[in-house]
C-alpha positions in Angstrom: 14.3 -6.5 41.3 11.5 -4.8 39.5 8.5 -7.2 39.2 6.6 -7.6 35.4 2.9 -6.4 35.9 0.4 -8.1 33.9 -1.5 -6.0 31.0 -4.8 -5.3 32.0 -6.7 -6.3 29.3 -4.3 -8.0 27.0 -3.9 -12.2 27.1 0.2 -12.6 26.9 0.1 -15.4 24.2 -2.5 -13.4 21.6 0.1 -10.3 22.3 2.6 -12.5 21.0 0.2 -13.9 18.3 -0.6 -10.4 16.5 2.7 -9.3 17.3 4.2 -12.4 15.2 1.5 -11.7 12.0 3.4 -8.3 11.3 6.5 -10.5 10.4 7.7 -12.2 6.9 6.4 -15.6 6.9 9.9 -17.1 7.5 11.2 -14.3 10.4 7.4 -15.2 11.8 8.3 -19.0 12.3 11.4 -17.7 14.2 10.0 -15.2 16.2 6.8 -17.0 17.0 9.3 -20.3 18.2 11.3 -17.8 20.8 9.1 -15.2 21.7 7.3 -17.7 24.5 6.7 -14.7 27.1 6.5 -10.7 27.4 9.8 -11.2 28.2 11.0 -12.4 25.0 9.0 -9.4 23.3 10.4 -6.7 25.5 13.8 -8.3 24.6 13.2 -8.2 21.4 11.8 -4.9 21.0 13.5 -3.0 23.8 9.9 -1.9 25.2 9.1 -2.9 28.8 6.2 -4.7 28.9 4.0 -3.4 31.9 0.7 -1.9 31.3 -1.2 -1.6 27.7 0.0 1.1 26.2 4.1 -0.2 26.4 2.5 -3.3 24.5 0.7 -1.0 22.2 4.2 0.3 21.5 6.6 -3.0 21.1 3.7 -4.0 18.4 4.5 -0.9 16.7 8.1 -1.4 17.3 7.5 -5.1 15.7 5.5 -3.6 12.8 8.2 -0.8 12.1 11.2 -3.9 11.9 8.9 -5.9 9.5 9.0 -2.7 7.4 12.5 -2.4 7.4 12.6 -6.2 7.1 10.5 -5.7 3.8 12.1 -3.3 2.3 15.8 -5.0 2.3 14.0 -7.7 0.7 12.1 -5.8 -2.1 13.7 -6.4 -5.1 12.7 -3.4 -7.8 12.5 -5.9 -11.3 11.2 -9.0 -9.7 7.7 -9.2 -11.1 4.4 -10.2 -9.7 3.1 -13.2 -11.0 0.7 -12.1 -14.1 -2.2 -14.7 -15.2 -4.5 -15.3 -18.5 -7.9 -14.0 -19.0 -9.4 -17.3 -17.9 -8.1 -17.0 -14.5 -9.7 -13.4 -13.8 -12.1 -13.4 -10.7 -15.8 -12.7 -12.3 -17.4 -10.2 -10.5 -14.4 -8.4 -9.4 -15.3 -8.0 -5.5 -16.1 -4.3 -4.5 -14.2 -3.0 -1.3 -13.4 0.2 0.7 -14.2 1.9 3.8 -17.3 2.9 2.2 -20.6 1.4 0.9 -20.1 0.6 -3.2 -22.9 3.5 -3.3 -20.5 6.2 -1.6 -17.9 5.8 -4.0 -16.8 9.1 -5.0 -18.3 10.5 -8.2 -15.5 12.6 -10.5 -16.3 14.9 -13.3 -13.8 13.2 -16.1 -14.4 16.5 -18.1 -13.2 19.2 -15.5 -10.6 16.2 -14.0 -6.8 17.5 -13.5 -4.4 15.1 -11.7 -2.5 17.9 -10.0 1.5 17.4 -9.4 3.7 18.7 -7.0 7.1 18.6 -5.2 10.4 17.4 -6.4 9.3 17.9 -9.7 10.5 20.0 -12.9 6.8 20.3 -14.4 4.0 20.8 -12.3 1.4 21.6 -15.2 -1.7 19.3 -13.9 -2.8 16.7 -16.4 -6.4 16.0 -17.8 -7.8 12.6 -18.0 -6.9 12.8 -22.3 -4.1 13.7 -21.5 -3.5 10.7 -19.4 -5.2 8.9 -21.6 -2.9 9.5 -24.7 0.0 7.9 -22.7 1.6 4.7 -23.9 -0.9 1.7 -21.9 -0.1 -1.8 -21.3 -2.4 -4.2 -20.1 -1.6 -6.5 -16.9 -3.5 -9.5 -15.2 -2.4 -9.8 -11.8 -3.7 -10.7 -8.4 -5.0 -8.2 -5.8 -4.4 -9.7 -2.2 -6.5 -7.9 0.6 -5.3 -7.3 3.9 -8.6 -8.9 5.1 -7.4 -12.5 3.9 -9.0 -12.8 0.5 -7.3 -12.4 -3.1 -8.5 -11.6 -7.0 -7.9 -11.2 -9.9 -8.1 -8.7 -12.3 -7.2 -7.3 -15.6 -5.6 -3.4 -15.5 -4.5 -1.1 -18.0 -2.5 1.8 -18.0 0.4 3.7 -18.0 4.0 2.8 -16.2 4.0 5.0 -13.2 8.1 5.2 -13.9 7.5 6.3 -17.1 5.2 9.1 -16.4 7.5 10.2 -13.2 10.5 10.6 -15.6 7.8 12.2 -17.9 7.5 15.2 -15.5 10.7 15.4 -14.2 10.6 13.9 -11.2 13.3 13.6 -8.6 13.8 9.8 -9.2 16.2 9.9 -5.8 13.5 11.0 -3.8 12.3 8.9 -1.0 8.5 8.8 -1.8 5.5 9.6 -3.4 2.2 11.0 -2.2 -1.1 10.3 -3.4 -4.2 12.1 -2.8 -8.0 10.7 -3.9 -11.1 12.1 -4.3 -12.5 10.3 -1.1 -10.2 12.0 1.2 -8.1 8.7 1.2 -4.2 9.3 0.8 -1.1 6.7 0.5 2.6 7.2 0.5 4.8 4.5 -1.0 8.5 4.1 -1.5 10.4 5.6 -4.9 12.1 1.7 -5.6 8.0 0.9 -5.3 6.9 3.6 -7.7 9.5 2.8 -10.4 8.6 -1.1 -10.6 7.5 -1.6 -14.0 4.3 -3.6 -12.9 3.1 -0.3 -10.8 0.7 1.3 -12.8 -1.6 4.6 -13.1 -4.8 2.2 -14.3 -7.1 3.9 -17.0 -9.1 0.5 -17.3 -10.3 -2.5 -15.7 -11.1 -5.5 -17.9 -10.8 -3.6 -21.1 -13.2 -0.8 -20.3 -12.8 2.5 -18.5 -12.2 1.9 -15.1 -15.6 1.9 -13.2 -16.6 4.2 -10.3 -16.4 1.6 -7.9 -12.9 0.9 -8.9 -11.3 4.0 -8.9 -12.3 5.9 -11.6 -10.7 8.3 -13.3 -7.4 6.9 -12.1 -6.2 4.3 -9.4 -2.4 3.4 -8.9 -1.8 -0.2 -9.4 0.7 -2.1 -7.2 0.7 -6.1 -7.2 3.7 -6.4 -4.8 1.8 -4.6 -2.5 -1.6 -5.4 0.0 -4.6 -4.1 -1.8 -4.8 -0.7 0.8 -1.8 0.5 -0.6 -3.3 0.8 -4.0 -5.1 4.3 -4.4 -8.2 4.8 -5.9 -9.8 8.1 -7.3 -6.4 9.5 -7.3 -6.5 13.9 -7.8 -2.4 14.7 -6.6 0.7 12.8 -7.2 3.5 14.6 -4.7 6.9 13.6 -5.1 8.8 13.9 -2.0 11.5 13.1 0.7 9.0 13.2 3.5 6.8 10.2 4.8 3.1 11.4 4.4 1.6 8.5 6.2 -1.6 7.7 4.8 -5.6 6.4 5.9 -4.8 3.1 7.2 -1.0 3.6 7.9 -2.2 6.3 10.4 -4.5 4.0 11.8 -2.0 1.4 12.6 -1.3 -0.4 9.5 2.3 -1.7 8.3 3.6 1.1 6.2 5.7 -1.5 3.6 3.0 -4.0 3.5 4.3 -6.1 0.5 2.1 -9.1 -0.9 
C-alpha cells in the first residue's frame, strides 16, 4: 500500500482553501464541504498528491474545471448590471503592474490598431477611424481580482460590431489582443460578441486618459478587471489559445465577474 507523503512546504487545509477560491461560488460550498483531505483533492482531480509540484498541478487541474465550469454557464445576452451617473466611483482608482507614471505613452497621430488572422480585411485602422464608429456609452462596474470593485462610465464601439465590420471569422474560437505595454489577453469568441464588450474611446465623457488605456482599451464587465486590455495596438482573430500576462502566470483563463 503506497503511503501519502506530506508536501514540504504546503499546510493540507490552505491547499484545499486556494484550491476551493478557483471555484463558482455555489460548486465552491460543495467542494469546500467534501474536499476534507489531499485525498479528497487527488480524487477529485486525478493528481496524486505527494510532493509540491503534484499539488502545484491538481490546483491547475482545479482552475482548468472552473474554466470549463464558467464557460457552460456564460450566457452571451445576459447583461452586466449597468448603473447611473451618481453611482460612478470618483476618482476612478488607477491599477496595473506598473506605477501610474509608467503607463505607456501612444502617439494618437501615427496610432494603427493592426488586425490579423481569420479575417477578410486586414487594413490597420487609425484612431479617426475608430473614432467615426457608431459609440454607445455604458456605466458598469469593474471588479478587480484583488478584491475591490468600481465604477465607471465607458464609451465606445461594440466589439461585435466592428469584428463583423472586418470580416471576421465569427466561429472562431478566440481573439488576441496585443497593448502597447507588452501586456497581451486572449478571450473567448461568445465573450467578444457580448454586446456590453466594448473597444472604449472614453472614460467619463472624455478621451480615455493614459492611465486608462489610452488610445483604446477593450471593455468586458462579465469579466475580472485583468481580462480587460488596455493600450490595445493588434486585435488577432484566431482558433488558437494565446494565453496572455497573468494567464501565463497562473491566473484562471475564464475568470468571469
Amino acid at each position: 500500500m503506497r503511503t501519502r507523503k506530506t508536501i514540504p512546504g504546503v499546510d493540507p487545509k490552505l491547499l484545499i482553501k486556494d484550491a476551493g477560491k478557483l471555484l463558482p461560488v455555489p460548486a465552491r460550498r460543495a467542494f469546500l464541504r467534501g474536499a476534507t483531505s489531499l485525498g479528497a483533492l487527488t480524487f477529485l482531480t486525478g493528481c496524486d498528491i505527494v510532493d509540491s509540484d503534484s499539488a502545484e498541478r491538481a490546483l491547475l487541474a482545479i482552475s482548468k474545471f472552473n474554466d470549463r465550469v464558467q464557460a457552460l454557464m456564460f450566457q452571451p445576452h445576459k447583461l452586466a448590471p449597468t448603473y447611473p451617473e451618481s453611482a460612478i466611483t470618483k476618482p476612478f482608482p488607477f491599477n496595473a503592474y506598473y506605477s501610474e507614471d509608467e503607463a505607456p505613452e501612444v502617439d494618437g497621430e501615427t496610432y494603427k490598431l493592426q488586425i490579423d488572422g481569420l479575417v477578410e480585411n486586414k487594413q490597420p485602422w487609425t484612431l479617426e477611424e475608430l473614432y467615426k464608429l457608431p459609440q454607445e456609452k455604458q456605466i458598469t462596474r469593474h471588479i478587480c481580482v484583488e478584491g475591490w470593485s468600481a465604477i465607471g462610465s465607458w464609451t465606445g464601439a461594440r466589439l461585435s460590431d466592428f469584428l463583423q465590420r472586418i470580416g471576421a471569422d465569427l466561429t472562431a474560437k478566440y481573439v488576441y489582443f496585443i497593448c502597447a505595454e507588452g501586456y497581451s489577453n486572449t478571450i473567448d469568441m461568445p465573450t467578444a460578441l457580448h454586446p456590453q464588450t466594448q473597444m472604449t474611446f472614453r472614460f467619463a465623457d472624455d478621451i480615455l486618459p493614459r492611465k486608462y488605456g489610452y488610445p483604446m482599451k477593450i471593455r468586458i464587465p462579465t469579466k475580472l478587471g485583468f481580462k480587460n486590455p488596455k493600450h490595445v495596438v493588434a486585435l488577432v482573430v484566431t482558433n488558437e489559445d494565446r494565453g496572455g500576462y497573468w494567464e501565463d502566470r497562473g491566473y484562471n483563463w475564464f475568470s468571469g465577474s
